[in-house]
N, C-alpha and C positions, 0 to 999 in steps of 0.2 A: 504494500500500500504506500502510494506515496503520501509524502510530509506538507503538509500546506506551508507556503509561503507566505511573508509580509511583504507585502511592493505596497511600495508610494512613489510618489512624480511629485517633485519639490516643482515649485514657481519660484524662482528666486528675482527679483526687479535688480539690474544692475542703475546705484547712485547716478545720478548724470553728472557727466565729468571722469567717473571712472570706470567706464568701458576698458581703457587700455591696461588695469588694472585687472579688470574680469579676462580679459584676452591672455596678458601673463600667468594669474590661476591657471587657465586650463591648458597654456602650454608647460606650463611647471607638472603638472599632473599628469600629462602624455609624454614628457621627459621622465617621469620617475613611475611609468607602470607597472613594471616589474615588481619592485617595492611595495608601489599600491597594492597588485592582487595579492601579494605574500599578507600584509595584511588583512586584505579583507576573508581572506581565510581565518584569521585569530578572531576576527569580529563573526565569526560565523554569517557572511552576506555572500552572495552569491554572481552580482551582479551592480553595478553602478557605470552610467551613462551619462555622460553628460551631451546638450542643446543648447544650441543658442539660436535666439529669435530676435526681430526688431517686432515692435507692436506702439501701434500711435508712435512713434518717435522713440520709444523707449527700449534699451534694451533689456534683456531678460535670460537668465539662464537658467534651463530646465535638468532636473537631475531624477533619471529612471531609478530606484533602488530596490533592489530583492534580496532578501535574505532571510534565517531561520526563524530570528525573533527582533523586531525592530530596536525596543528596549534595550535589548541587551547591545546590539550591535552600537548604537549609539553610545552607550554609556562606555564600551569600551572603546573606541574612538576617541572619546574625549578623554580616558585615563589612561591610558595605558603607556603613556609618555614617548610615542611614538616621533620623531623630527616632523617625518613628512608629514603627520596628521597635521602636528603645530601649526607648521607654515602653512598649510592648507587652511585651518579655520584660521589663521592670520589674513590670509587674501578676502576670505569671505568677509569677515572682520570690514575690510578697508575698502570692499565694493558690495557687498549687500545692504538694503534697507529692510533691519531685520521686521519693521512696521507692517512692509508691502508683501506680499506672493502670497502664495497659497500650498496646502499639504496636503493632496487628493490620495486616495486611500480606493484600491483600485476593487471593484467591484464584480469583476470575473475574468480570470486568464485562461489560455487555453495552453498546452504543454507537451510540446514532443522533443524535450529537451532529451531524454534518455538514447533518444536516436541520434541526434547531433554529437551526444559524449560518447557512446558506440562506435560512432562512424571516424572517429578523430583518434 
């Protein structure tokens, strides 16, 4: 039997002004992936994406998340005294309006992940 998963789609509003600061986030983060996924293994997550969108004028960065138990994965994120984590909520830190976005909590997935890890 499979294990249900936690997914959410973060809405993150990037500050105006600091776009080019949201652009270094996400290259800093596809520079140190390897790192990251090593990670998101000890967070028990499975899956993190990021988007980026303009909407009215504004930019915005969308972030896919899945994993075992959201709670937990977060919580160890933020303690586990990881570097990359740091700098990571550092960037978020200095271009998110943590005010604006939104935390959608997804309402039905469909799943043929088993064939994808089989076939690889």
């Amino acid at each position: 039997m499979k294990q249900e998963m936690d997914i959410k789609l973060y809405k993150f509003e990037i500050i105006r002004g600091k776009e080019a600061v949201a652009e270094e986030w996400l290259n800093f983060l596809s520079s140190n992936r390897k790192a990251g996924e090593a990670l998101l293994k000890k967070e028990r997550a499975y899956l993190e994406a990021y988007f980026t969108a303009v909407e009215y004028g504004n930019m915005y960065v969308y972030m896919f998340f899945a994993c075992e138990d959201e709670k937990f994965s977060v919580d160890k994120a933020i303690n586990h005294g990881s570097d990359l984590d740091e700098k990571h909520f550092e960037y978020m830190k200095e271009c998110i309006d943590l005010t604006k976005g939104n935390i959608m909590d997804c309402l039905l997935y469909l799943d043929n992940m088993e064939d994808a890890i089989k076939d690889h």
